[in-house]
PDB file with one MODEL, atoms N, CA, C and O in Angstrom:
MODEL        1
ATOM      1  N   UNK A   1       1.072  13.781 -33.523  1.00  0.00           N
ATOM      2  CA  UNK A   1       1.446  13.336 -32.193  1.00  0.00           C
ATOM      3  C   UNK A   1       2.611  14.189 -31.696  1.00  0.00           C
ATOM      4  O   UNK A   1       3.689  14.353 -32.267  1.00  0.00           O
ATOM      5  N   UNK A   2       2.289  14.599 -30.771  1.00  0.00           N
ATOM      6  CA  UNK A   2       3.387  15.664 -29.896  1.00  0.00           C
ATOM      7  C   UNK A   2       5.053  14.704 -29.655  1.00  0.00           C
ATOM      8  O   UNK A   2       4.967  13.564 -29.198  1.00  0.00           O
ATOM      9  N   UNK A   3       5.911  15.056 -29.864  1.00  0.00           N
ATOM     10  CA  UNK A   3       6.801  14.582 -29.099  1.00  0.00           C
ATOM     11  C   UNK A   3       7.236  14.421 -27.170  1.00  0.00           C
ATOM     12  O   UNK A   3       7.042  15.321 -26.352  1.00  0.00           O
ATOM     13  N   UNK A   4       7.631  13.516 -26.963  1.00  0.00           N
ATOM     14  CA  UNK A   4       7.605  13.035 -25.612  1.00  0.00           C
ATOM     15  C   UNK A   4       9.411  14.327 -25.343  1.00  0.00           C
ATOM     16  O   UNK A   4      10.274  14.535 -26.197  1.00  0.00           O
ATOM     17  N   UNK A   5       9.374  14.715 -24.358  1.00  0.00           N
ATOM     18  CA  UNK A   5      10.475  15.608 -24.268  1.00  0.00           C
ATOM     19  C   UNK A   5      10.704  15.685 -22.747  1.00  0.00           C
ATOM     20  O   UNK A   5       9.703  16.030 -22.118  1.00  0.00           O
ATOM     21  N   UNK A   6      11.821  15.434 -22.019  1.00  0.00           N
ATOM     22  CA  UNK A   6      12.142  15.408 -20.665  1.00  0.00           C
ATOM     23  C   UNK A   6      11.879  17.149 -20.117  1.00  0.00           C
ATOM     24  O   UNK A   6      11.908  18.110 -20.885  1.00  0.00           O
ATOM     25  N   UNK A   7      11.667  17.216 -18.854  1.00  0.00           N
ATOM     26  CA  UNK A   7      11.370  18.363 -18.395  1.00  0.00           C
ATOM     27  C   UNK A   7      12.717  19.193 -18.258  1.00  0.00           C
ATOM     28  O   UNK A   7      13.649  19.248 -19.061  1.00  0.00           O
ATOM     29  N   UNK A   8      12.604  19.700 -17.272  1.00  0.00           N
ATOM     30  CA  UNK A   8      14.289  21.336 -17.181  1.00  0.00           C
ATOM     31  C   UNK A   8      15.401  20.158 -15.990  1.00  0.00           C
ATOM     32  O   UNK A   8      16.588  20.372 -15.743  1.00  0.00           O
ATOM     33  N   UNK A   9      14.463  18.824 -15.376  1.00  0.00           N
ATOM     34  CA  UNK A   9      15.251  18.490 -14.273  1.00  0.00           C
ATOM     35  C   UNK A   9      16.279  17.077 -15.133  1.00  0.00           C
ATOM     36  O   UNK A   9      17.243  16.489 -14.644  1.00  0.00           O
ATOM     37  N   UNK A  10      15.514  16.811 -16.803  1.00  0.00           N
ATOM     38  CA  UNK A  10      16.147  15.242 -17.271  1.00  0.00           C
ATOM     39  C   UNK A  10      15.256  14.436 -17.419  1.00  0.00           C
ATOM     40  O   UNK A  10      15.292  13.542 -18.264  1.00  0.00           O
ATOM     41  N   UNK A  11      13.744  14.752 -16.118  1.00  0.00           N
ATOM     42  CA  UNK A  11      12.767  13.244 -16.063  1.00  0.00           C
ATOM     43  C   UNK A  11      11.739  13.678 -17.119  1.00  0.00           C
ATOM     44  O   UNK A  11      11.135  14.723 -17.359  1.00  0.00           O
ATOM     45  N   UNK A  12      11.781  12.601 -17.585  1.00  0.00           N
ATOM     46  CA  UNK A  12      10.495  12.473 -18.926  1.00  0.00           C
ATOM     47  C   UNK A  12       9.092  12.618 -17.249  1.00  0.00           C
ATOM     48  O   UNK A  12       9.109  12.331 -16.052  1.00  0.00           O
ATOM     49  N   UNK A  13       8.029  13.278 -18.324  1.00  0.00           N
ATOM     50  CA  UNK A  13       6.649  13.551 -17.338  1.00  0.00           C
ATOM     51  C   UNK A  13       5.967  11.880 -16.923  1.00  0.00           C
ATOM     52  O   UNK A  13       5.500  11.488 -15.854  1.00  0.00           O
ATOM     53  N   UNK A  14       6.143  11.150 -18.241  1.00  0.00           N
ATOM     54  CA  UNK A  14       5.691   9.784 -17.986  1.00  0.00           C
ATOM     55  C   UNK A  14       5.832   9.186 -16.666  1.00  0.00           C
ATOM     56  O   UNK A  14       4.866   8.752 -16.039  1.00  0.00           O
ATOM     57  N   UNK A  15       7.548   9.151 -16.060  1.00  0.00           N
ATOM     58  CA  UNK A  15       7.689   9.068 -15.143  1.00  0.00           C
ATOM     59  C   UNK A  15       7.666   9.086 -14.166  1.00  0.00           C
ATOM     60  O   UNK A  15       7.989   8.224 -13.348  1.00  0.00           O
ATOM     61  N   UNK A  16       7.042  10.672 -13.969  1.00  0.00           N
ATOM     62  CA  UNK A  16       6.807  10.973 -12.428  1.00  0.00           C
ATOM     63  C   UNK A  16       5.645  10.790 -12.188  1.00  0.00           C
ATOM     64  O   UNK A  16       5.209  11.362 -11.189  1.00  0.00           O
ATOM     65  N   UNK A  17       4.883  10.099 -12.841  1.00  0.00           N
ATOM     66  CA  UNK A  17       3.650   9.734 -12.548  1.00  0.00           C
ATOM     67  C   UNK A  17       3.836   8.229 -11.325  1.00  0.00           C
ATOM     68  O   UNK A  17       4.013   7.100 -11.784  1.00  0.00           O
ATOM     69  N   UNK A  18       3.766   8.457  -9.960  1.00  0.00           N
ATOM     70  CA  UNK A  18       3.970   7.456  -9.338  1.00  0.00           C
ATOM     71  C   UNK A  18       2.206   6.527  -8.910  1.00  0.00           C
ATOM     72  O   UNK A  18       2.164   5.493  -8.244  1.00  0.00           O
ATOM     73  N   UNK A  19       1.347   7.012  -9.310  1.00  0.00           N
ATOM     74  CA  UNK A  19       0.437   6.307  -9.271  1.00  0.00           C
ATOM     75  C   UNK A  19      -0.804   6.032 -10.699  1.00  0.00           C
ATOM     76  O   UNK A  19      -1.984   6.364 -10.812  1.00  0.00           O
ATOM     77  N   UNK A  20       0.012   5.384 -11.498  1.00  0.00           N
ATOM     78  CA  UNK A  20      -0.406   4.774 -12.463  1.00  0.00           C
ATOM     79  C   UNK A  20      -1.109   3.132 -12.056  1.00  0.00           C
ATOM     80  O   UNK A  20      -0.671   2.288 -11.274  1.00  0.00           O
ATOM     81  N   UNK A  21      -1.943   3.113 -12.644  1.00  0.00           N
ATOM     82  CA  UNK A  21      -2.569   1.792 -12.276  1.00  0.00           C
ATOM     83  C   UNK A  21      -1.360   0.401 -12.807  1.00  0.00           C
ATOM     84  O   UNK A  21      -0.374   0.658 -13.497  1.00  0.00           O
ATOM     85  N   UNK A  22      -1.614  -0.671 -12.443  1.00  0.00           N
ATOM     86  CA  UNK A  22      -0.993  -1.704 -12.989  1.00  0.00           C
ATOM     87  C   UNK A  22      -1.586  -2.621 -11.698  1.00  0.00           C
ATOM     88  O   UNK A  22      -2.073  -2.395 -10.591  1.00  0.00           O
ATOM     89  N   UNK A  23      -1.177  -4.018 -12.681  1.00  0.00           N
ATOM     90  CA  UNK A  23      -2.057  -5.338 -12.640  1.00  0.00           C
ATOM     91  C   UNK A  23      -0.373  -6.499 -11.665  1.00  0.00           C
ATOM     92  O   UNK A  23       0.833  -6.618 -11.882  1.00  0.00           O
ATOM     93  N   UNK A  24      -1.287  -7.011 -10.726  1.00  0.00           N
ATOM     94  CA  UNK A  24       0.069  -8.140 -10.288  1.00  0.00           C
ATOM     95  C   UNK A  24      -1.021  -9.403 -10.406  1.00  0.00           C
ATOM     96  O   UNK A  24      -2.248  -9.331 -10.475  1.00  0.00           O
ATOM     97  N   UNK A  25       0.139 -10.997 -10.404  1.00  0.00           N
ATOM     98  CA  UNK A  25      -0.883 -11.751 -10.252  1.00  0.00           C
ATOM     99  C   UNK A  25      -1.018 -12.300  -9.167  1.00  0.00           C
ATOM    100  O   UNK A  25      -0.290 -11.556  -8.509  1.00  0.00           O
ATOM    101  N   UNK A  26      -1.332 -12.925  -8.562  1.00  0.00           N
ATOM    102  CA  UNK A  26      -1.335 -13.726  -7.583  1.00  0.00           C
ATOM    103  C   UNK A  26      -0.454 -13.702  -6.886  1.00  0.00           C
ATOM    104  O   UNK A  26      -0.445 -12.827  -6.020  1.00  0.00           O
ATOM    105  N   UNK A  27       0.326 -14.372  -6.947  1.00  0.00           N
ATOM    106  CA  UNK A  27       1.639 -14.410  -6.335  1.00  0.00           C
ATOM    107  C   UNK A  27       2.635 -13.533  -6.057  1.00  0.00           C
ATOM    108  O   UNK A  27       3.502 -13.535  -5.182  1.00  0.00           O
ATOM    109  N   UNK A  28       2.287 -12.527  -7.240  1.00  0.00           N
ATOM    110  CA  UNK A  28       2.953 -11.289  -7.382  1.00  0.00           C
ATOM    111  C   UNK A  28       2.701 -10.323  -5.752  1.00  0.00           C
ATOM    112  O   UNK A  28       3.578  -9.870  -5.018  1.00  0.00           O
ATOM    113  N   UNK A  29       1.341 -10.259  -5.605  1.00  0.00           N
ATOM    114  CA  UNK A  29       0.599  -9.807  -4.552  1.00  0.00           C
ATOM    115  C   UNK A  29       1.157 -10.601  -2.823  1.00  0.00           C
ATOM    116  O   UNK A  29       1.652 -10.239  -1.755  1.00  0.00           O
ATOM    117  N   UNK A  30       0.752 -11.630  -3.380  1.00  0.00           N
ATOM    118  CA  UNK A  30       1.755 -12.729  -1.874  1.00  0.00           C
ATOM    119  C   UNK A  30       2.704 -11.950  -1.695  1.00  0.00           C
ATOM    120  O   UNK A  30       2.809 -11.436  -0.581  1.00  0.00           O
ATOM    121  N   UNK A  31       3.721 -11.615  -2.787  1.00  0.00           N
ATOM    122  CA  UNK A  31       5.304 -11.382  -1.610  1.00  0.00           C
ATOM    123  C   UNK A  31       5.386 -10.160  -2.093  1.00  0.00           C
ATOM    124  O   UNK A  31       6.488  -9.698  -2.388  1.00  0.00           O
ATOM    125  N   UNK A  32       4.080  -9.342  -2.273  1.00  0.00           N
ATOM    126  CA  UNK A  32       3.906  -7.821  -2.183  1.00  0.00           C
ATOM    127  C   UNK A  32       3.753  -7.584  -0.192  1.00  0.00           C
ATOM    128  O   UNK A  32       4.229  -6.844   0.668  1.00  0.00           O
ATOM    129  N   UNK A  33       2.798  -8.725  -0.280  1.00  0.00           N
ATOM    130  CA  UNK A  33       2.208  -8.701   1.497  1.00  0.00           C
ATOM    131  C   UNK A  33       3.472  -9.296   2.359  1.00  0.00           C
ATOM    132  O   UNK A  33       3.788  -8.965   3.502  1.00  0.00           O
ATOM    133  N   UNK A  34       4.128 -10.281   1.493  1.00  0.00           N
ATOM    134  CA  UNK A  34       5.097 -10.722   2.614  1.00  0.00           C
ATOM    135  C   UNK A  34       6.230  -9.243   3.059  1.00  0.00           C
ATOM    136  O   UNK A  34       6.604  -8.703   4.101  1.00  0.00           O
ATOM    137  N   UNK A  35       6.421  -9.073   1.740  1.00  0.00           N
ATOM    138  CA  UNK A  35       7.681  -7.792   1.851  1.00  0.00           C
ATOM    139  C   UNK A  35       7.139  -7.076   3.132  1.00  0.00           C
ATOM    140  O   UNK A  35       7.631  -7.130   4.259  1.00  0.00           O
ATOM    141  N   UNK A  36       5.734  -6.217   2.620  1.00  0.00           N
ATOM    142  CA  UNK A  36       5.209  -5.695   3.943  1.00  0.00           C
ATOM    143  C   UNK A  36       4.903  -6.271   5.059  1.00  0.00           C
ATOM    144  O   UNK A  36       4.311  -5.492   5.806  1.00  0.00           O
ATOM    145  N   UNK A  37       5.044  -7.237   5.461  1.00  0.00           N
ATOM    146  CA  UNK A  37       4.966  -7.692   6.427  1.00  0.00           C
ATOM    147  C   UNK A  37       6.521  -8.133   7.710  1.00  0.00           C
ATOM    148  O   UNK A  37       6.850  -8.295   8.885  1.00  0.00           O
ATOM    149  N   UNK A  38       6.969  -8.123   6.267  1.00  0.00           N
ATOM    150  CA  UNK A  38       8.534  -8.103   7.354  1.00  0.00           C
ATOM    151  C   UNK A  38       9.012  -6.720   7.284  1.00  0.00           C
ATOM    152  O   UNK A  38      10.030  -6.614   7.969  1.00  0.00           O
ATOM    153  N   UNK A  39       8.779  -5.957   6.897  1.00  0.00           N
ATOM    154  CA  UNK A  39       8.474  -4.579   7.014  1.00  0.00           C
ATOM    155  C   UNK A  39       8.488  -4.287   7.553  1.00  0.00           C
ATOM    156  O   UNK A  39       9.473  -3.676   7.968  1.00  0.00           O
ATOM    157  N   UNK A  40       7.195  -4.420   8.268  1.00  0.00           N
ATOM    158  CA  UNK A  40       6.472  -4.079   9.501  1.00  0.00           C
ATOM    159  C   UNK A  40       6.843  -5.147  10.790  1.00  0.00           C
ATOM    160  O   UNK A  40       6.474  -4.703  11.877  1.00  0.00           O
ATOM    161  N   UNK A  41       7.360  -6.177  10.829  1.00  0.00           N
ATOM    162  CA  UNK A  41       8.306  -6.800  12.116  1.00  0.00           C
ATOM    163  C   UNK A  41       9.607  -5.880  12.377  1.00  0.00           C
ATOM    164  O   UNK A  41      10.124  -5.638  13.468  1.00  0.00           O
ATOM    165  N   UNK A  42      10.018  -5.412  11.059  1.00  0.00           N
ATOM    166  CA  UNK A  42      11.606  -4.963  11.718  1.00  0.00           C
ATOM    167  C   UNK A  42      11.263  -3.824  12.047  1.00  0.00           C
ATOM    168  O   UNK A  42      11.883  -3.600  13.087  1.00  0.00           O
ATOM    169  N   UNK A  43      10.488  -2.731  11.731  1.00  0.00           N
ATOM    170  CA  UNK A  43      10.157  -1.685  12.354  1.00  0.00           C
ATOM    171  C   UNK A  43       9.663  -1.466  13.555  1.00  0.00           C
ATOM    172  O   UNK A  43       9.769  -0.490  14.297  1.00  0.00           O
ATOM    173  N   UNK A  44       8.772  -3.089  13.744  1.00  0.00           N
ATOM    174  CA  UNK A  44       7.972  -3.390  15.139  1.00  0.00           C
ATOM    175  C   UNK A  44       9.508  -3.606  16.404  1.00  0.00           C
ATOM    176  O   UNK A  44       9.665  -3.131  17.528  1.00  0.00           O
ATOM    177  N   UNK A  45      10.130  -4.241  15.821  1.00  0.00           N
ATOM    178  CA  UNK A  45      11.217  -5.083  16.930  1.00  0.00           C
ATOM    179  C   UNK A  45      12.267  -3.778  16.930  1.00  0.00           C
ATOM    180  O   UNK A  45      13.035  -3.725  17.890  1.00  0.00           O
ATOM    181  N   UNK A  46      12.353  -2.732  15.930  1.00  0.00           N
ATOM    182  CA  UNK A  46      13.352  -1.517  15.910  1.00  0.00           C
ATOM    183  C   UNK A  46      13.235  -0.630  16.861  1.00  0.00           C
ATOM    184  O   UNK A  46      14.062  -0.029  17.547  1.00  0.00           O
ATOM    185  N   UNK A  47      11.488  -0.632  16.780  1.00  0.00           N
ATOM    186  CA  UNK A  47      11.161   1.062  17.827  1.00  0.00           C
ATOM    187  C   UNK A  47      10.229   0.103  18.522  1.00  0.00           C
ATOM    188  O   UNK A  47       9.086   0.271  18.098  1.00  0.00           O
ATOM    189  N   UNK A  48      10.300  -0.782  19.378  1.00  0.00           N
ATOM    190  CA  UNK A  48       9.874  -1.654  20.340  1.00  0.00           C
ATOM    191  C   UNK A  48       9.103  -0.576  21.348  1.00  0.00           C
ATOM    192  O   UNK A  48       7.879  -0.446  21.327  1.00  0.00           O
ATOM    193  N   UNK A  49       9.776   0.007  22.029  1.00  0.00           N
ATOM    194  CA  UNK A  49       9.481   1.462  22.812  1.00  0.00           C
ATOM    195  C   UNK A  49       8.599   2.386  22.221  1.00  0.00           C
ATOM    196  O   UNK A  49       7.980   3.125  22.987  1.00  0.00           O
ATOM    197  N   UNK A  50       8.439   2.479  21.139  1.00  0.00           N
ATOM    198  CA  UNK A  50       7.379   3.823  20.783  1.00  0.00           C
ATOM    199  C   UNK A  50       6.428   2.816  20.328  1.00  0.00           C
ATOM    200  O   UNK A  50       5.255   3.183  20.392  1.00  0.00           O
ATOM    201  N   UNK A  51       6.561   2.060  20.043  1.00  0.00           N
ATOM    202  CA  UNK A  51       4.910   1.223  19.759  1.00  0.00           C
ATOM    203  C   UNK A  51       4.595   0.762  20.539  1.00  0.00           C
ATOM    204  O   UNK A  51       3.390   0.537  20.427  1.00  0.00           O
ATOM    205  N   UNK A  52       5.348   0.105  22.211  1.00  0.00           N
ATOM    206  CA  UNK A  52       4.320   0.208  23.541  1.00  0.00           C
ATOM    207  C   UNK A  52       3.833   1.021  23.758  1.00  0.00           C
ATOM    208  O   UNK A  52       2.711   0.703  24.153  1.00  0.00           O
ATOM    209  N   UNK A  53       4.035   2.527  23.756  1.00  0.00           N
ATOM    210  CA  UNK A  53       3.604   3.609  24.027  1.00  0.00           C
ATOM    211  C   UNK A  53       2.202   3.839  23.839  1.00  0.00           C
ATOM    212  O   UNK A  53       1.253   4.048  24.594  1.00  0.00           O
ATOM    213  N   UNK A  54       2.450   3.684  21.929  1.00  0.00           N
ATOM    214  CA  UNK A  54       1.636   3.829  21.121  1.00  0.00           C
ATOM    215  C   UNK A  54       0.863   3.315  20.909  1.00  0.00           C
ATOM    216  O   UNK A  54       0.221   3.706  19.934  1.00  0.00           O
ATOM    217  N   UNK A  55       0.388   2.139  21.617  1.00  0.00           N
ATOM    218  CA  UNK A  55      -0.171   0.735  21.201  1.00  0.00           C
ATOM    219  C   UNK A  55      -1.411   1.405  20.869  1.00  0.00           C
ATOM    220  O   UNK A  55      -1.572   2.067  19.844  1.00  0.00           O
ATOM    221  N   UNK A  56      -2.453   1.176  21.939  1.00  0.00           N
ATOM    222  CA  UNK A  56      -4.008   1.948  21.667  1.00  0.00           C
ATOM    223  C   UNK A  56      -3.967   2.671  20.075  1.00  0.00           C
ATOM    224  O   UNK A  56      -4.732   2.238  19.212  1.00  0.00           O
ATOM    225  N   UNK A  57      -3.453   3.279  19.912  1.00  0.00           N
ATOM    226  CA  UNK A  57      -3.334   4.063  18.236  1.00  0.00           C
ATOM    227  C   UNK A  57      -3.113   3.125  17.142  1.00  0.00           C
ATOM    228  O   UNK A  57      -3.790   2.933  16.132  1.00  0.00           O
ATOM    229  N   UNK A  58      -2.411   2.770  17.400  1.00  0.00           N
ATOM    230  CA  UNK A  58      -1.915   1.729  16.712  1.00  0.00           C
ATOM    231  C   UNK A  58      -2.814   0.770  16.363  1.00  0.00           C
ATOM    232  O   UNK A  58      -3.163   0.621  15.192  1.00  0.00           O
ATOM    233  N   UNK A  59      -3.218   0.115  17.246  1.00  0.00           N
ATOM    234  CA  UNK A  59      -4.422  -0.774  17.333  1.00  0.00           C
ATOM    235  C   UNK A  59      -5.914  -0.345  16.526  1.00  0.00           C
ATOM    236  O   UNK A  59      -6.345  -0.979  15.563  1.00  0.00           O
ATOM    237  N   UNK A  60      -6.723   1.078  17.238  1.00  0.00           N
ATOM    238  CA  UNK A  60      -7.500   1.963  16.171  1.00  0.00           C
ATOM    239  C   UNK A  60      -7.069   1.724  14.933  1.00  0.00           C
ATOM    240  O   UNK A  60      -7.641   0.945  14.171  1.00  0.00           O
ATOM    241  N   UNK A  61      -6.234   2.251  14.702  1.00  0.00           N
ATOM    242  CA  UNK A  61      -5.782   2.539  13.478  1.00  0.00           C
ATOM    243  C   UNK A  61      -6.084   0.590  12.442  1.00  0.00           C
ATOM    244  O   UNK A  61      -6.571   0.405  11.327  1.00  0.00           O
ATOM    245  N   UNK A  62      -5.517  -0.487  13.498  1.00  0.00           N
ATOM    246  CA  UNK A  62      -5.536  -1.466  12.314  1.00  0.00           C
ATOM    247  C   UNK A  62      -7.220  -1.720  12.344  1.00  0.00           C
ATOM    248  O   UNK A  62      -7.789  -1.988  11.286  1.00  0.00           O
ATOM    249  N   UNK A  63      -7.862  -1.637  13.416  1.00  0.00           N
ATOM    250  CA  UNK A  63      -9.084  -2.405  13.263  1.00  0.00           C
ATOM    251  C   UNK A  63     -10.189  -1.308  12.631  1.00  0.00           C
ATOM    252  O   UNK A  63     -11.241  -1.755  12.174  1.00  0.00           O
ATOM    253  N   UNK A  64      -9.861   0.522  12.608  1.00  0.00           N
ATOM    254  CA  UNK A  64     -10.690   0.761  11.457  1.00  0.00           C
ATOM    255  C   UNK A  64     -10.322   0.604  10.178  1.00  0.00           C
ATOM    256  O   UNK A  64     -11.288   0.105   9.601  1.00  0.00           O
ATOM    257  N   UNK A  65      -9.058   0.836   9.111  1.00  0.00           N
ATOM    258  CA  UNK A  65      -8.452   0.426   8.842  1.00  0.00           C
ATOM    259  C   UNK A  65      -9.497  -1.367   7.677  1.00  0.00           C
ATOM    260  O   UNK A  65     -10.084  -1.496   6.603  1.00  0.00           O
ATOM    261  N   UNK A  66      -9.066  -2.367   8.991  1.00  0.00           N
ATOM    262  CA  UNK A  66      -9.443  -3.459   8.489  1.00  0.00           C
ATOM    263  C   UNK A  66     -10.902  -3.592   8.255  1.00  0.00           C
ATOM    264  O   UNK A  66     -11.168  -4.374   7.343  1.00  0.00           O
ATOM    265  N   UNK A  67     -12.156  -2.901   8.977  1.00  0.00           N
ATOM    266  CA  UNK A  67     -13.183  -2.734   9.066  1.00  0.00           C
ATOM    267  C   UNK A  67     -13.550  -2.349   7.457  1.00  0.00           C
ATOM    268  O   UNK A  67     -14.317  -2.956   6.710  1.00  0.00           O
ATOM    269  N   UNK A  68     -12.771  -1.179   7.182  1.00  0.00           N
ATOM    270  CA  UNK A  68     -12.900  -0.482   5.540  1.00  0.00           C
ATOM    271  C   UNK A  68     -12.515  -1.776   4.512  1.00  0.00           C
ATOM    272  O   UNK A  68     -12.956  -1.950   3.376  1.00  0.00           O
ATOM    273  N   UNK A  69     -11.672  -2.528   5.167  1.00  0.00           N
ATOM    274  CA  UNK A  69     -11.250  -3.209   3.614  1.00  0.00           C
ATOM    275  C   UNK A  69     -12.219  -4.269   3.899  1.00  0.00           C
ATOM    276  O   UNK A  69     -12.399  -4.907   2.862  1.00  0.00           O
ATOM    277  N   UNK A  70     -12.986  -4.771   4.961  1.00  0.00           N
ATOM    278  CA  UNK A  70     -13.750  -5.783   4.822  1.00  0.00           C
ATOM    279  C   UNK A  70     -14.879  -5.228   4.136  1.00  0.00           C
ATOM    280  O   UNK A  70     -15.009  -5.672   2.995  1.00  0.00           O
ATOM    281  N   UNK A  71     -16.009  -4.119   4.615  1.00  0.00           N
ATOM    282  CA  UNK A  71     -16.855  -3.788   3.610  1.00  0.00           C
ATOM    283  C   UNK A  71     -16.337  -3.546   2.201  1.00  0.00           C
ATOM    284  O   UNK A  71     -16.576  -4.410   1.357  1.00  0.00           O
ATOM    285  N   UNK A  72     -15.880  -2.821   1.975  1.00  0.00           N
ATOM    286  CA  UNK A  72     -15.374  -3.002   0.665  1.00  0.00           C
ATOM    287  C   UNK A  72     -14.822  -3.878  -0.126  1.00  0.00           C
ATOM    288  O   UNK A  72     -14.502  -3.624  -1.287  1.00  0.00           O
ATOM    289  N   UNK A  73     -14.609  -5.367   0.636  1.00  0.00           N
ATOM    290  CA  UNK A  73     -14.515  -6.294  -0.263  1.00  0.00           C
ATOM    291  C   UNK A  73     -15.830  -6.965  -0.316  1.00  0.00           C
ATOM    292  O   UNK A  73     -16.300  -7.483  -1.329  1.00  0.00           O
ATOM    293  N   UNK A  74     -16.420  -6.918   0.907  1.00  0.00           N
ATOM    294  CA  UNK A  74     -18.270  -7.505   0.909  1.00  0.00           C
ATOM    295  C   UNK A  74     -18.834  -6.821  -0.274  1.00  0.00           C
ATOM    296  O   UNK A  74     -19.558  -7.380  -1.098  1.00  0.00           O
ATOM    297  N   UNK A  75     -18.412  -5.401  -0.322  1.00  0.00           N
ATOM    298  CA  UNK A  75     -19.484  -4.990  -1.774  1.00  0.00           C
ATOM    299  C   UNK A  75     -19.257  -5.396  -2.780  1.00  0.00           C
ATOM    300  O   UNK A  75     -20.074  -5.856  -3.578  1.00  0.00           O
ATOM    301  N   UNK A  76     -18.363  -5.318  -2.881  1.00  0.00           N
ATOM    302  CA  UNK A  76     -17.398  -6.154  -4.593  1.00  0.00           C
ATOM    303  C   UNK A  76     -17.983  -7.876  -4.634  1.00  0.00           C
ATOM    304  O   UNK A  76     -18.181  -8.551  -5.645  1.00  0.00           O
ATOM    305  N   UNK A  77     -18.116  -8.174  -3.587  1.00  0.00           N
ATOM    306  CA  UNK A  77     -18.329  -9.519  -3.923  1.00  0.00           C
ATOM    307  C   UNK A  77     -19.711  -9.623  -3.743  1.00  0.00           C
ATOM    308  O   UNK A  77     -20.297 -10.701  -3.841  1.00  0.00           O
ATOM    309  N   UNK A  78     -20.439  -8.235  -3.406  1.00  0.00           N
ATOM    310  CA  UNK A  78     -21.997  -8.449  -3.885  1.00  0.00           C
ATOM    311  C   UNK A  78     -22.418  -8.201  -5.432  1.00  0.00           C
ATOM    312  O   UNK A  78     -23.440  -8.471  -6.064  1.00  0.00           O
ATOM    313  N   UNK A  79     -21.341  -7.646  -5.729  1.00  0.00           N
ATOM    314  CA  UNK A  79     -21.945  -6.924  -7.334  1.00  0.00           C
ATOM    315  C   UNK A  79     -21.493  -8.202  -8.242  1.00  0.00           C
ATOM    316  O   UNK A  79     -22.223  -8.449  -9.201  1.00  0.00           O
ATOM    317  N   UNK A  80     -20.288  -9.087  -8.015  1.00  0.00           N
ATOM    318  CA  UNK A  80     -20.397  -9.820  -8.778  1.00  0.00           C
ATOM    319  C   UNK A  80     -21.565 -11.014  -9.670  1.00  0.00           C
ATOM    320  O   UNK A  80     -22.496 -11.738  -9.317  1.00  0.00           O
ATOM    321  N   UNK A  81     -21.223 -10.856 -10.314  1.00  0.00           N
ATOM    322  CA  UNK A  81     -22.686 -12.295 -11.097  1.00  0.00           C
ATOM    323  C   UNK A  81     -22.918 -13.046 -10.657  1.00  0.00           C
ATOM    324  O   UNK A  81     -23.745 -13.817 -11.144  1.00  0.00           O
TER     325      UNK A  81
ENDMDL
END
């Protein structure tokens, strides 16, 4: 087995791996969505002005967006048993 050894900057490689899978439970997920969701109010009520602007885009953006995560949860819940 190789030894684990930090790179030239200090960070072990393990680390910079920012998209490693991992598991939340339930709840974990709730105030994953809440966080983002007040998130996304203070940013909404911050730049008030560029998201009237922007609205139409904005809007696209959630309803294709939501369109993708609905089929894709319809399929998942076709394959189940």
């Amino acid at each position: 087995m190789t030894p684990i050894v930090p790179n030239a900057l200090g960070v072990y490689p393990e680390a910079m791996n920012l998209f490693k899978p991992f598991t939340l439970r339930w709840w974990q997920m709730g105030l994953f969505k809440l966080c983002l969701a007040c998130g996304g109010i203070i940013l909404g009520v911050y730049f008030h002005a560029f998201f009237l602007t922007s609205m139409p885009v904005v809007a696209v953006l959630f309803v294709l967006s939501a369109m993708y995560l609905i089929a894709v949860w319809w399929k998942q819940m076709q394959q189940l048993p």
